[in-house]
N, C-alpha and C positions, 0 to 999 in steps of 0.2 A: 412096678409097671414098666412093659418095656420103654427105651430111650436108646436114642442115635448113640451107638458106641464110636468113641471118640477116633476111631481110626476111620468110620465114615464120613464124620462131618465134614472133613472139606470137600469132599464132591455134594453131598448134600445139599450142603450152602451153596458151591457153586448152579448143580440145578435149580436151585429156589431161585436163585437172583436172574438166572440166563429165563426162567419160565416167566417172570415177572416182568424181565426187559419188555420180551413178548407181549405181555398183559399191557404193559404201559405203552412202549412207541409203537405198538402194531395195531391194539387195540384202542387203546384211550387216546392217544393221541392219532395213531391213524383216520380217525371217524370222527377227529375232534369235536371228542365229549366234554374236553372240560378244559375252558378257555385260561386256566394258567399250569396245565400239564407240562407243555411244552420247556414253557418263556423259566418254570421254577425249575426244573431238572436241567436245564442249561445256565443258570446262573446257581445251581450248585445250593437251593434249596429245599432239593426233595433228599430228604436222607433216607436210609433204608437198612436194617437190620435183620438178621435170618437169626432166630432166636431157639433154642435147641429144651424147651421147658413141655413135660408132663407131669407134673405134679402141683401140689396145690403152693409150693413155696414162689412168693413174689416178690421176693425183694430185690432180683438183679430185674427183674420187670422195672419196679418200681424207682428203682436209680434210671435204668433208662429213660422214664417219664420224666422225672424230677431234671435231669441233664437237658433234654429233650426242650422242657417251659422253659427253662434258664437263659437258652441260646438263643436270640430274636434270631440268627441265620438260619434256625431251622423251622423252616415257617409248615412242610409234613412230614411228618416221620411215619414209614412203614414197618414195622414190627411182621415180620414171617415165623410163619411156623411150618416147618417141613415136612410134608405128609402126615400132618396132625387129621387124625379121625373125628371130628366132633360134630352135634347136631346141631342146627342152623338157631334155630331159638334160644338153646344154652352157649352158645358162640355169640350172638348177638350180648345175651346178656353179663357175658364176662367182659365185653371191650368194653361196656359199661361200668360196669363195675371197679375196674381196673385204672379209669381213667377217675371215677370219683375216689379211688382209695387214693390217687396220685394227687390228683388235687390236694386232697387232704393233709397227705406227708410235705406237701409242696408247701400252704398254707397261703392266704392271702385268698384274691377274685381265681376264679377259672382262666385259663388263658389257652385252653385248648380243647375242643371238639375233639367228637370221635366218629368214626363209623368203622364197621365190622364187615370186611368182605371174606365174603365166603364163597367156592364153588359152587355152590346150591342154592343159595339165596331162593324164597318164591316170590314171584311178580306177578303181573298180570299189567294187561296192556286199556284198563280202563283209563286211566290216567295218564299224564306226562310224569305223576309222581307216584305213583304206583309200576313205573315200569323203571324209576330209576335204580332198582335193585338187580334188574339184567345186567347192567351197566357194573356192577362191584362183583361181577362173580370171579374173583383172583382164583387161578390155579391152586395155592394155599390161603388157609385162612390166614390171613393177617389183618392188625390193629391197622388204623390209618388214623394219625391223631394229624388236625390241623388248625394252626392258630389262628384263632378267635380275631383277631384284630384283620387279619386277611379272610377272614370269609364275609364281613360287616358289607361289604359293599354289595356279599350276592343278597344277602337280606335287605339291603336298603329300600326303603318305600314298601314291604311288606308289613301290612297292618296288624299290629298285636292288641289281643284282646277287643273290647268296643271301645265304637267312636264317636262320640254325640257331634253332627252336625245338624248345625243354624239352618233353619227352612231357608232362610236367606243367601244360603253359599254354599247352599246342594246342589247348583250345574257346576262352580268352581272345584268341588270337591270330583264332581265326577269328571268332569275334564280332567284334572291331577290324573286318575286313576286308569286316563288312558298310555299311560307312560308305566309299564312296567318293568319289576324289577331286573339285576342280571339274573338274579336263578330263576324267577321264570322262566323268562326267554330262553336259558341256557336248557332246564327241563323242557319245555317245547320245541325248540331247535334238534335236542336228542331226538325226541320220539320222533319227531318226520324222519332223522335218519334213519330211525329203526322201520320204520314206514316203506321207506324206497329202499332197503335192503333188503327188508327184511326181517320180520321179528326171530323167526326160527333160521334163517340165514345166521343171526349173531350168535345167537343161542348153540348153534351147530360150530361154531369158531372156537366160540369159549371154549364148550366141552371137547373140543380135538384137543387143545391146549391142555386141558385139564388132564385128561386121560395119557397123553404124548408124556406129562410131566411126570403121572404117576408111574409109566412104565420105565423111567428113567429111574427113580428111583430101586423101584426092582431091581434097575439092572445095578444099582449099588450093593446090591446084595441084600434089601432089604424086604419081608415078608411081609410088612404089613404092619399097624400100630394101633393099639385098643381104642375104640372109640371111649373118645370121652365126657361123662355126663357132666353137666354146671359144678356139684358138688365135687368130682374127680379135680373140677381146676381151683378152682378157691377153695380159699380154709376156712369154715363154719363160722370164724371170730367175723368174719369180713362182712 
């Protein structure tokens, strides 16, 4: 399977990361999508790796991960992958994958979340959480692992599984419920901006970005790279 010949990868990596700056202080930050974007890349806890892997072997993956939990400084880690061709469903399900196989080799509770951005991502604008997938269309697919102990607060006060309230402390319970949580808020906050931009305005951003990145890469001298099915990136054991 073709792979990045070693006398490209430093412009490579360099375009991944300069397309990503992009993605990140132009986009996510720009439109402030996500209220510790900023505050964590300025205190030197967003890390970020341009990762050069098509084949099913994971194991420099999976020291990255294991390193990665280790480090409380690193509260997200982005994993790139540079002008990886992959489908949007088989992409979702390897960051998955990927992050429970780390766990695994890590051993102990979880201590880190994932999500899977992808330039393609589908969405739809039914939802504040339905449209939060416009929002992760990175230039390249990349992992975004984020620790579990820092995302606690976007979940705080969202209710897991059922609740049996007392007939007697069902306005107390609904009063509580008018207090919502940060990732609400932070989901509903997005989509109004998507709203007064523009849904197809963002969407039109992303993909210059996207496209702009892939022709850089061309201009690396590069043709193009096989898309890759679920099975092409994990090994069957997994």
């Amino acid at each position: 399977m073709e792979s990045w010949p070693n006398a490209q990868r430093p412009l490579a990596q360099e375009t991944a990361l300069r397309a990503n700056d992009v993605y990140l202080e132009q986009f996510v930050e720009g439109h402030n999508l996500c209220p510790y974007a900023r505050e964590g890349r300025r205190r030197g806890e967003t890390h970020r790796l341009v990762h050069f892997q098509t084949t099913s072997d994971l194991e420099e993956l999976l020291e990255v991960f294991v390193r990665c939990a280790a480090d409380p400084t690193c509260v997200v880690m982005q994993v790139i992958f540079p002008d990886l061709e992959v489908d949007c469903a088989a992409w979702i399900e390897f960051c998955h994958r990927v992050t429970k196989l780390g766990h695994g080799r890590r051993g102990g509770p979880d201590v880190m979340a994932n999500a899977a951005l992808h330039p393609c991502l589908p969405y739809h604008q039914a939802t504040p959480y339905t449209l939060i997938p416009l929002f992760r269309r990175a230039p390249d697919p990349t992992i975004q692992w984020v620790r579990l102990t820092h995302l606690e607060k976007l979940y705080a006060g969202r209710a897991k599984g059922s609740t049996f309230i007392d007939p007697a402390q069902i306005m107390d319970f609904l009063e509580a419920k008018v207090t919502k949580s940060l990732y609400d808020r932070v989901a509903e906050a997005n989509q109004q901006t998507a709203v007064r931009l523009g849904v197809a305005h963002l969407e039109q951003q992303l993909h210059a970005l996207y496209s702009e990145t892939k022709s850089h890469y061309r201009g690396i001298g590069r043709t193009g790279q096989p898309c890759l099915e679920g099975e092409d990136l994990l090994p069957s054991r997994a």
